[in-house]
N, C-alpha and C positions, 0 to 999 in steps of 0.2 A: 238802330231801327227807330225811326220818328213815333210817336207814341201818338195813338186815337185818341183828342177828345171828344169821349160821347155823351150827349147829353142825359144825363140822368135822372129820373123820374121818383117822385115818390108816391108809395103805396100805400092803401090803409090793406089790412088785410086779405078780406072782403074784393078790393078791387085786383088785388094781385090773382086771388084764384078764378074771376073771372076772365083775365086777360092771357092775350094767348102767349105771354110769356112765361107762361108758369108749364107751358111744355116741355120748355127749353131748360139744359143744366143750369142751375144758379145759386149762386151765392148773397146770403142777407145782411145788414145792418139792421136790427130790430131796437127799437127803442119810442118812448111818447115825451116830449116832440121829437122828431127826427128831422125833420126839412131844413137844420142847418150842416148836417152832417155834411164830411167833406170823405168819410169812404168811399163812399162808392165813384167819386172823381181817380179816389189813387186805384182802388183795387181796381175796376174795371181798365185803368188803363195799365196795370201789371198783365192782367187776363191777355188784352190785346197784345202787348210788347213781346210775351211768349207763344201767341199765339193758341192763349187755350181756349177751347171753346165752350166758353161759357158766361152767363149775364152778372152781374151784381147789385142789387134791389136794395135801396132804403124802403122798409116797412113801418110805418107807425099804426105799431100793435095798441089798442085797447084790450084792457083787463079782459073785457065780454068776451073776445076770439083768442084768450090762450089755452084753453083747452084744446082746439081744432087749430091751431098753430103748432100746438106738441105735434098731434096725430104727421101733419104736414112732415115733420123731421124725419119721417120711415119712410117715404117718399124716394124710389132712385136720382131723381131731378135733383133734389136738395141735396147739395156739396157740402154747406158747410155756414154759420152764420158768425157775424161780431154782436154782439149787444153792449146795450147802455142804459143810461138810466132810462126806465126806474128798474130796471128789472134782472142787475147784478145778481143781486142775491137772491131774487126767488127762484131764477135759471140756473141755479146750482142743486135743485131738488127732481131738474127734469132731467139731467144725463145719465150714464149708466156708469163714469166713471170719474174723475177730478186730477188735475197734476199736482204736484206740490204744494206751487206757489198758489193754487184754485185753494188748497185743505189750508192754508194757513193764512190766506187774506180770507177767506168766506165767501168770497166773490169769485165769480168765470165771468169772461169777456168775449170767450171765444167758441163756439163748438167746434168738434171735427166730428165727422163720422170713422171708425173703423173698425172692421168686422162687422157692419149692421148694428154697432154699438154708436153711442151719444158718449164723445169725453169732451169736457170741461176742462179748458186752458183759464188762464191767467199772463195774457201778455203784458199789462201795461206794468208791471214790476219791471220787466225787460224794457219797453219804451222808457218807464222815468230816468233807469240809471243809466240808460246809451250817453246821453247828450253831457253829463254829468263826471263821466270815468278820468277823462283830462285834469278834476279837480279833486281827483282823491288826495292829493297831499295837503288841501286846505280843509278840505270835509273828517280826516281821518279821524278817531279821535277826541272828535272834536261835538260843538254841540248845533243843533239844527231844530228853527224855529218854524213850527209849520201851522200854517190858516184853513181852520178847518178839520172836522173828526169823520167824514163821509166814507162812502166807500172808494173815492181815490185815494183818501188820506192813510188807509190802508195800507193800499201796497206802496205809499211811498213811506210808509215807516218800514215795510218790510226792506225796500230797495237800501235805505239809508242805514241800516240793520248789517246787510250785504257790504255797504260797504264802508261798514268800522265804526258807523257814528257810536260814540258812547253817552250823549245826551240827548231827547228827543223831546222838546214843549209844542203840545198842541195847543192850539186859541182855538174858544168853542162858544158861542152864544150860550150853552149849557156845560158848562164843565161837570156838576153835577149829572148829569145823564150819560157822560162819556162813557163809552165801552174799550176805551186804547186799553191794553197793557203791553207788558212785551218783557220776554224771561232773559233775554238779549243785552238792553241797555236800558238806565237811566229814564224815565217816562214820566213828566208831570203832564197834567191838562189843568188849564189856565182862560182865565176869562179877557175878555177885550179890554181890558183894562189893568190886566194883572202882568200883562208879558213885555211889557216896556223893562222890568227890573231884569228880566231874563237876556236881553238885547246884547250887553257892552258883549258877552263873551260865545256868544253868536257867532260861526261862521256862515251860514248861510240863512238866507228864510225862502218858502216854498207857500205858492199859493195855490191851493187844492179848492178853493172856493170857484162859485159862477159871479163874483162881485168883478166888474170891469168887462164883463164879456159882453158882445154885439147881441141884444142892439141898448146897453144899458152902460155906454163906454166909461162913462164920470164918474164912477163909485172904484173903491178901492180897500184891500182890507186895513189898511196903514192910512190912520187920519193924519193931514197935513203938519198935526203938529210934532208927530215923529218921527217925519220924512228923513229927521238926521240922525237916525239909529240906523239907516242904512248904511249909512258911510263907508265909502269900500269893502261892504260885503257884497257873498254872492244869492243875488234875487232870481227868484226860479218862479216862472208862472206857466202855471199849464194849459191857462187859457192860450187859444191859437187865432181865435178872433175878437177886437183883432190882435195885430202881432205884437204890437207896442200897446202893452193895457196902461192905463192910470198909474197903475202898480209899479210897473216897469220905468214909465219917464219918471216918476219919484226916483226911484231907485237910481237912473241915469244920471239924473241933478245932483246926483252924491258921490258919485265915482264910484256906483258899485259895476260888478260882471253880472251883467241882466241873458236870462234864457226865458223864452217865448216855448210855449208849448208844442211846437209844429212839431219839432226834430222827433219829439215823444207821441206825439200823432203816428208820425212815419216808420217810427223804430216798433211800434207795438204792432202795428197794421204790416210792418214786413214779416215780423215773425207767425203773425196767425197765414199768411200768405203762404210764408215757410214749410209751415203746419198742417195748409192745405194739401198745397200744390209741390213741394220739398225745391220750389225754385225761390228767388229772391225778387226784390221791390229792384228797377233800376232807380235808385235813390236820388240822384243829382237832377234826373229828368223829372221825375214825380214830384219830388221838393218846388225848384220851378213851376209845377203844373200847378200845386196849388199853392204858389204864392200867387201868380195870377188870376187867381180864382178868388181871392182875398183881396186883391186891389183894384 
């Protein structure tokens, strides 16, 4: 079945419950900024491909209307929403319940309604390790260099955790302030300056940071004069826009195995899909959708 693109809007709050969309079933991305998101391109055209009947809204919420954005959640219309930043972790105090992976990153990405109950998923643990399962025999074991201590940094220490790493160096503008630990593996936190000694025995590194992302494409967390500590390792960026960050052509020019964040876009967003609606993303068409959407 050929997939709708519809053109997708975004809301401040405020405009969503004035407009006569907010009659209709739907499903939200909530976050401040949100106008670059690219869910509501894949989910709404997951909606259409199965035919469900229902909208999918980017919202950017202000702090001012979340108390009447909670209320909004009890609402029969409202299915279900993804959030992002900034408001991982305060959206973990408004559900009624948490999964696993929610109680052990601190952060939800996802809600679902059921039984008239708010639970709190945590899909992007499942989107970071999708794209990544092909390289468990170089990751296993082994140790993984990662950019950034936020609340993605999170679940990809939890994912890397999953699967076997025994070393875990984050780089932090504050390593003093860091909150990492993990009863799991191995865990130092290290400054910009300090994680070059850490490199030779490196299998992979992962950039959890917004350094290289549109519309700021020239910056990278690896300054040029590193660029050859990538050397045939594997470079993982989670940024999606765009596909080839700063990060990633370093990384190229060295012969490392470069990963683009889309695939982890698409693997997190089919599983809250999942979690919805108990159907699947058709992956190959949506994948396409929004690369097109990105060039």
């Amino acid at each position: 079945m050929p997939l709708f693109k519809r053109i997708t809007m975004t809301f401040t709050f405020k405009e969503f419950k004035k407009s006569e969309k907010s009659g209709f079933p739907h499903y939200f991305v909530v976050g401040n900024p949100i106008g670059h998101s690219l869910s509501p391109v894949m989910h709404q055209a997951a909606l259409d491909f199965h035919n469900i009947n229902a909208q999918y809204h980017a919202i950017d919420l202000n702090q001012a209307d979340i108390s009447d954005f909670i209320g909004w959640l009890n609402r029969d219309e409202f299915l279900g929403c993804n959030i992002t930043i900034p408001y991982k972790s305060q959206f973990i105090e408004v559900v009624d319940h948490i999964d696993s992976y929610a109680r052990e990153a601190g952060v939800i990405n996802t809600i679902a309604k059921s039984d008239h109950q708010l639970i709190g998923h945590n899909t992007d643990i499942h989107g970071f390790t999708s794209p990544i399962l092909k390289y468990t025999d170089q990751i296993e074991g082994g140790r993984v260099i990662v950019f950034g201590t936020g609340g993605a940094a999170k679940a990809v220490k939890i994912g890397l955790e999953n699967l076997g790493v025994e070393e875990i160096v984050f780089v932090s503008r504050a390593p003093q302030n860091s909150n990492m630990n993990s009863d799991h593996v191995w865990l130092e936190t290290v400054s910009y300056d300090q994680w070059q000694s850490f490199a030779d025995e490196a299998s992979m590194f992962v950039n959890t940071t917004p350094l290289g992302m549109s519309p700021n494409i020239d910056r990278s967390p690896i300054s040029d004069f590193d660029v050859e500590l990538l050397e045939n390792k594997i470079c993982y960026d989670l940024i999606y826009n765009p596909m080839q960050t700063k990060f990633l052509k370093q990384a190229d020019e060295f012969g490392a195995t470069t990963i683009n964040g889309l695939d982890m876009l698409i693997m997190q967003g089919n599983r809250s899909f999942e979690i919805w609606t108990g159907k699947t993303f058709p992956f190959e068409s949506i994948k396409n959708l929004l690369i097109n959407s990105l060039t």
